[in-house]
C-alpha positions in Angstrom: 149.0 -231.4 -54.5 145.9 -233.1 -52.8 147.3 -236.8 -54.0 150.7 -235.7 -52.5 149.8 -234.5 -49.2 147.2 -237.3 -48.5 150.0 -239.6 -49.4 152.2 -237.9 -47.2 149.4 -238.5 -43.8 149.3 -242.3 -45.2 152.7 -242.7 -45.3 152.7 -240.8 -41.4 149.7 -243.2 -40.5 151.3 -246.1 -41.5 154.5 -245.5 -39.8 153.1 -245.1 -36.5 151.2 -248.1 -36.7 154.1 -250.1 -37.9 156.1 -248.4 -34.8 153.1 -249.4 -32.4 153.0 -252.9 -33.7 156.6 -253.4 -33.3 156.7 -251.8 -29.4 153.6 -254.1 -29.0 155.6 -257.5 -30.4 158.4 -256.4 -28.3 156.3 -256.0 -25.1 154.3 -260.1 -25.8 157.9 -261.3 -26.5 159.8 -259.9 -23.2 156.2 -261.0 -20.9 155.5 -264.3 -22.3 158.1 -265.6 -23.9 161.1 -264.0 -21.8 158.9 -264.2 -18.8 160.7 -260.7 -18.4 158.6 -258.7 -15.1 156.9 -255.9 -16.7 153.4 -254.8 -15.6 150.5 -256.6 -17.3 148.5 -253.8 -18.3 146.2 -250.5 -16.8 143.2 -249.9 -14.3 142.3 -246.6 -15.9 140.1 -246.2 -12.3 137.5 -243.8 -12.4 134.3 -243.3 -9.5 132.7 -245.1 -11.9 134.6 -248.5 -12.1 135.9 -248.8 -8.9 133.5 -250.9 -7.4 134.2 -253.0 -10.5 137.8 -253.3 -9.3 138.0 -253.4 -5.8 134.2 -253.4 -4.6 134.4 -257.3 -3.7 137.7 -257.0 -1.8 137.3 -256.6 2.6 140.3 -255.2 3.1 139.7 -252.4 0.5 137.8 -248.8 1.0 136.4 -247.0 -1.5 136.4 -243.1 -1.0 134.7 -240.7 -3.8 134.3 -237.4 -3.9 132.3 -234.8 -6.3 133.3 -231.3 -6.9 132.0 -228.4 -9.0 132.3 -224.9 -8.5 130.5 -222.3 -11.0 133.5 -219.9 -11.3 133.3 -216.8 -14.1 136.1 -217.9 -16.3 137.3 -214.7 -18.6 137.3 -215.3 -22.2 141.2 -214.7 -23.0 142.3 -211.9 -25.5 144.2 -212.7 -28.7 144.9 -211.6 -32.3 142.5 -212.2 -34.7 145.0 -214.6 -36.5 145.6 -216.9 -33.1 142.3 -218.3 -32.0 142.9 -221.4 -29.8 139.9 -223.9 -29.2 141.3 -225.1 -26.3 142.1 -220.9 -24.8 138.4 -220.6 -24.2 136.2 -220.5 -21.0 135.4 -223.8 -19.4 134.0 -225.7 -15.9 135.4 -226.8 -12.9 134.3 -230.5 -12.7 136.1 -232.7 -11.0 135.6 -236.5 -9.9 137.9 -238.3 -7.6 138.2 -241.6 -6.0 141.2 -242.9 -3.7 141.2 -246.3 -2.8 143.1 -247.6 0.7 144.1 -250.9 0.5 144.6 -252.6 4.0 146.5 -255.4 2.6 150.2 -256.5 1.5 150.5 -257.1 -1.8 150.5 -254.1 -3.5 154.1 -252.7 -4.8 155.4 -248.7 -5.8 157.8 -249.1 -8.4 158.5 -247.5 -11.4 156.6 -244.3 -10.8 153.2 -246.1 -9.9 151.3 -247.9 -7.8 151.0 -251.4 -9.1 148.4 -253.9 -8.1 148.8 -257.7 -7.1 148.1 -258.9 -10.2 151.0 -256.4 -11.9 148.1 -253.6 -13.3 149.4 -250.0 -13.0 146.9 -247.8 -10.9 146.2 -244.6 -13.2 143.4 -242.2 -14.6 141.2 -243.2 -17.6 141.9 -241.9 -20.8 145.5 -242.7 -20.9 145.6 -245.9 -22.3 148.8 -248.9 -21.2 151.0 -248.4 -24.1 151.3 -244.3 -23.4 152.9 -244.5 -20.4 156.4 -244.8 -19.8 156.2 -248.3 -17.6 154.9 -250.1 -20.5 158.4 -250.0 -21.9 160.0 -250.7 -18.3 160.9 -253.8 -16.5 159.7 -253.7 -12.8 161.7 -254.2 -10.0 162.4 -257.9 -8.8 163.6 -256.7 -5.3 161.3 -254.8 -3.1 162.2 -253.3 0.5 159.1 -254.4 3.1 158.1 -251.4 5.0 155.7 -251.8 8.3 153.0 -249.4 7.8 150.8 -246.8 5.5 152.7 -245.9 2.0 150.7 -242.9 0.5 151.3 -243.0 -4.1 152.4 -239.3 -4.8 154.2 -239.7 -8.2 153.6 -239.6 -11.6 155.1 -240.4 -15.2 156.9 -237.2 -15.0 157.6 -236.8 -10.7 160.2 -234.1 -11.7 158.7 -231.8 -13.5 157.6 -228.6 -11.6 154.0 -227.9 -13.2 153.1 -231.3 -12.7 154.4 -231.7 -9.8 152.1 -228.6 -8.1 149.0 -229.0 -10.2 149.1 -233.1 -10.7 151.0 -234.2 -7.7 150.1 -232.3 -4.8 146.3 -232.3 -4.9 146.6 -235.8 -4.3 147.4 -235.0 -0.8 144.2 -233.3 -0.1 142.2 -236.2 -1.1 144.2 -238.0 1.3 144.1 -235.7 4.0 140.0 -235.5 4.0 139.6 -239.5 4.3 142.6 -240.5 6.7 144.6 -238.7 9.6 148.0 -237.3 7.9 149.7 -239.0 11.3 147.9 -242.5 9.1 150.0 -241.9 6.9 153.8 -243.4 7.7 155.2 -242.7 4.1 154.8 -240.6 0.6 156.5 -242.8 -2.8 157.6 -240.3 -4.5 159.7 -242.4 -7.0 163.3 -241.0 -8.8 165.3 -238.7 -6.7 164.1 -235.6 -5.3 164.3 -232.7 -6.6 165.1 -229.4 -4.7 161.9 -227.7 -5.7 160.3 -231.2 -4.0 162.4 -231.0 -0.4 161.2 -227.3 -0.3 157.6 -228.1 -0.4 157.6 -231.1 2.1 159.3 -229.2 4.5 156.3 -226.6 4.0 153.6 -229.4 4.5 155.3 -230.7 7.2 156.3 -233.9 5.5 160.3 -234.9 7.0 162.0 -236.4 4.5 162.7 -239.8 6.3 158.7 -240.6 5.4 159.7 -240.0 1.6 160.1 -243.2 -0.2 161.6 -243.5 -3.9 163.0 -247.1 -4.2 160.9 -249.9 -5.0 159.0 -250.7 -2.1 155.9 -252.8 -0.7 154.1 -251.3 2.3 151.4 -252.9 4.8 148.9 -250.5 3.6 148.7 -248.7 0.2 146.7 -245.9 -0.4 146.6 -243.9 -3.7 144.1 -241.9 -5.6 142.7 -240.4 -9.2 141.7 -236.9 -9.9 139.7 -237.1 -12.8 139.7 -234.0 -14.8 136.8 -233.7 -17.4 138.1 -233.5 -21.2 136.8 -230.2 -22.3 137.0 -228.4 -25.4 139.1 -230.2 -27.9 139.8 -232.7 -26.1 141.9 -230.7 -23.2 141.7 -231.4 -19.2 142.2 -228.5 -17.3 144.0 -228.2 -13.5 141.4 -228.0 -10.7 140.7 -225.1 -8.9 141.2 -226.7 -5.0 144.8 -228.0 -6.8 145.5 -224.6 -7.9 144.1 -223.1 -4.0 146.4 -225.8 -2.3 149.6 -225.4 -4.0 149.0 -221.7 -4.0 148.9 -221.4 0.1 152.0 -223.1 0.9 154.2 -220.0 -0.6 151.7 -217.4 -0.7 154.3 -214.5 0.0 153.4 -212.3 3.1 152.3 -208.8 3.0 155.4 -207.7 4.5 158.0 -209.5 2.4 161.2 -207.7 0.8 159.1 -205.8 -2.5 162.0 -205.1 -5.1 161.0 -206.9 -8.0 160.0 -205.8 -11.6 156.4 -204.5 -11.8 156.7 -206.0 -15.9 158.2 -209.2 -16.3 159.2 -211.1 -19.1 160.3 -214.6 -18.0 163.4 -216.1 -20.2 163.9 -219.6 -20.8 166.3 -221.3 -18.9 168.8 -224.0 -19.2 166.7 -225.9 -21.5 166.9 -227.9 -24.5 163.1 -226.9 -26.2 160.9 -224.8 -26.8 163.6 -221.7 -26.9 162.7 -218.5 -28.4 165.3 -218.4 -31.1 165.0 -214.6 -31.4 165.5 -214.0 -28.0 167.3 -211.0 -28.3 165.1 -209.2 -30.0 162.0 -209.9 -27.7 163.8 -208.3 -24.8 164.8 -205.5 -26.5 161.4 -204.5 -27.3 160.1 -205.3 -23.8 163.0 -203.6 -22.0 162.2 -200.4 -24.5 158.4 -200.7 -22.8 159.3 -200.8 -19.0 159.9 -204.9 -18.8 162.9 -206.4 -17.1 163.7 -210.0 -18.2 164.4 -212.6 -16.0 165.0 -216.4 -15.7 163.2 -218.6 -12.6 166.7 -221.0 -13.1 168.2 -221.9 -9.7 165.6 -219.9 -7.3 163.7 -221.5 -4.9 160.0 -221.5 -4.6 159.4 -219.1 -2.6 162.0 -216.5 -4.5 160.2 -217.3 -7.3 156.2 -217.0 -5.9 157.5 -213.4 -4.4 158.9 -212.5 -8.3 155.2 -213.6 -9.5 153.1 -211.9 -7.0 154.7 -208.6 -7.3 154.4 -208.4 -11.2 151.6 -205.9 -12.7 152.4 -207.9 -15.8 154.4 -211.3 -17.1 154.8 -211.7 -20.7 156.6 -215.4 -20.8 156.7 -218.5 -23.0 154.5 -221.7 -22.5 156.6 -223.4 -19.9 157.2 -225.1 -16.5 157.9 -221.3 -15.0 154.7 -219.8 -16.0 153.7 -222.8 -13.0 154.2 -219.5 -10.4 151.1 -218.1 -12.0 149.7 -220.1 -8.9 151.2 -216.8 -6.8 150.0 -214.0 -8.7 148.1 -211.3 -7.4 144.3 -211.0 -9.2 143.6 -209.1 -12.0 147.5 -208.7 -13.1 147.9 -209.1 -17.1 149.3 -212.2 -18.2 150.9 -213.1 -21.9 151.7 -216.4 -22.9 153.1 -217.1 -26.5 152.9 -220.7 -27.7 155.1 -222.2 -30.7 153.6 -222.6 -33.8 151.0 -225.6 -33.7 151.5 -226.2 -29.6 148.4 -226.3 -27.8 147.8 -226.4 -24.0 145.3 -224.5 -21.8 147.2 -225.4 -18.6 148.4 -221.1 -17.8 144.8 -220.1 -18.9 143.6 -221.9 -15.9 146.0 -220.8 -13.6 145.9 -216.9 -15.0 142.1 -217.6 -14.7 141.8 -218.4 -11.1 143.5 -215.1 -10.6 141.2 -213.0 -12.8 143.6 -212.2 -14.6 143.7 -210.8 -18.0 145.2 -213.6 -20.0 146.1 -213.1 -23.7 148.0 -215.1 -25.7 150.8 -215.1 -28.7 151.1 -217.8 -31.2 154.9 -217.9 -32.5 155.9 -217.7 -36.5 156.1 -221.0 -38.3 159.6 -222.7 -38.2 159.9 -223.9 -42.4 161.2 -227.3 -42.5 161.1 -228.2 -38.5 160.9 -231.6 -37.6 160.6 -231.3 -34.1 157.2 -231.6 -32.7 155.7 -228.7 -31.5 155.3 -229.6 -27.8 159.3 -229.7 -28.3 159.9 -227.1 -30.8 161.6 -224.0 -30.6 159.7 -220.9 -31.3 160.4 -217.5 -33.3 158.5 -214.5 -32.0 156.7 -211.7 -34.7 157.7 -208.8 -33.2 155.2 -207.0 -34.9 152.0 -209.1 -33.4 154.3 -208.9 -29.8 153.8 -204.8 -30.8 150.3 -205.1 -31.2 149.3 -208.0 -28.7 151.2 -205.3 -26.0 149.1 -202.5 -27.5 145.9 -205.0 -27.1 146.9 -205.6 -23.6 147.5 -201.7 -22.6 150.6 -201.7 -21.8 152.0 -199.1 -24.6 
């Protein structure tokens, strides 16, 4: 049994490498032989190397800036099966450096900010063959735009967690080195989404300054957020991202209250990560008070009033639980993961509430392929019965 299962890892091990080698050939083929544009490679820029980088260049400022906060971070609550290294208490450190380059020459294509000399702009630790532009040839024809181009993108622009938690605290960086009226334009790269258009037009930005076609500006301005890996190997959002995002839709105290007090959050129109026993998880909760809903097709703010009025959200690891950024404190929040998914992303948010956070890891799928970022889930009724009656709430 031993021989077969480290025979099946080998066999694993050796097929990513051949997969890696084979993307790698491609990529030295299309550059140097095809003299195909695609980026040369990665400045994974950090406060530590940017002097490195862009110390020795005039027309380039260096901004840094240091953060920590000691914040009491609750331990979570789970079942004694379902212990999650990465669920666990940890600090707000953060390092970030922004770099505002008062030259042509620099291009926003592609998602990213690209130097020059055809190096990507992005955070350490995520090495040149991860991202997505590795496999992507780069525009040929860029549009010359007269004035400041702000990067506010990233490999995933569209995605709604990202774009609150990754995305926007990029603008405060900004905003506390240069004059927001500085600031002539926001690359935002793909099309915008209508989750996007809502928040600009709650920062104020008009969508005439948002650029998402290839493009080189006068002056180029981006920055990195460096979040510290902590426990097994996880980064965790920062608490001014989750304070920024979370005052732009705040609801007021006067708002329309008739929403459910317990909410379970469906999945919506999505192709992962579905609970395949869906039906009989809203039985059970509907039997204890819980209404279920999906955040499909609401706007922001319909959604942060949903969140905030909730005494309780029981809802699968997904781009909804995001509106934990609008909960009031000390609510009780349940998250269930599928089997061998692990992310600590909601336990921040759900922390910076105080809330009471437990969590719910799904059955095993047997014989599922899928990975399990991607996989679909099956919930144990019976630990859902008992992670409620850990929680209180019957």
């Amino acid at each position: 049994m031993a021989n077969s299962l480290l025979s099946n890892f080998q066999r694993g091990y050796l097929r990513d490498l051949a997969s890696k080698l084979y993307n790698k050939l491609k990529y030295l083929i299309k550059v140097y032989i095809l003299f195909r544009p695609y980026a040369r490679g990665v400045i994974q820029l950090s406060i530590d190397n940017a002097e490195r980088y862009f110390g020795n260049d005039p027309d380039i400022k260096i901004h840094k800036l240091v953060t920590h906060e000691d914040l009491h971070i609750q331990p979570p609550k789970f079942l004694e099966c379902d212990f999650l290294e990465i669920i666990t208490p940890f600090k707000n450190e953060v390092e970030s450096v922004m770099i505002d380059a008062r030259k042509a020459g620099f291009a926003f294509s592609n998602n990213h900010i690209i130097t020059p000399g055809l190096k990507v702009i992005y955070e350490k630790d995520i090495e040149f063959e991860q991202l997505p532009v590795y496999r992507e040839e780069l525009s040929v024809n860029y549009q010359r735009l007269q004035g400041t181009m702000a990067y506010l993108s990233n490999t995933m622009p569209q995605n709604y967690g990202h774009w609150f938690i990754y995305t926007l605290p990029m603008l405060e960086i900004y905003w506390k080195f240069i004059d927001p009226q500085e600031i002539d334009y926001y690359y935002l790269g793909g099309s915008l989404a209508n989750f996007q258009r809502e928040t600009l037009v709650a920062l104020g930005i008009k969508e005439e300054q948002v650029v998402t076609f290839p493009s080189k500006p006068d002056r180029a301005i981006t920055c990195v957020i460096d979040r510290k890996i902590q426990n097994n190997g996880h980064k965790y959002p920062t608490i001014f991202g989750y304070r920024f995002a979370r005052n732009l839709f705040l609801p007021k105290d006067n708002y329309a209250n008739t929403n459910p007090k317990r909410l379970y959050v469906k999945r919506g129109n999505v192709d992962h990560r579905e609970v395949v026993n869906d039906n009989e998880v809203v039985e059970y909760l509907e039997s204890i008070g819980f209404e279920a809903l999906t955040m499909q097709g609401r706007t922001i703010q319909e959604q942060a009033e949903i969140y905030y009025n909730a005494d309780v959200i029981i809802s699968v690891c997904g781009s909804a639980l995001t509106n934990l950024l609008f909960i009031r404190e000390k609510i009780t929040v349940i998250e269930i993961f599928p089997f061998g998914y692990l992310d600590g992303f909601f336990y921040a948010l759900a922390s910076y509430a105080q809330a009471n956070y437990l969590y719910l890891i799904g059955d095993e799928i047997p014989n599922n392929p899928t990975a399990p970022h991607f996989s679909n889930l099956k919930v144990n009724i019976n630990k859902l019965k008992q992670i409620c009656k850990l929680a209180d709430l019957v």
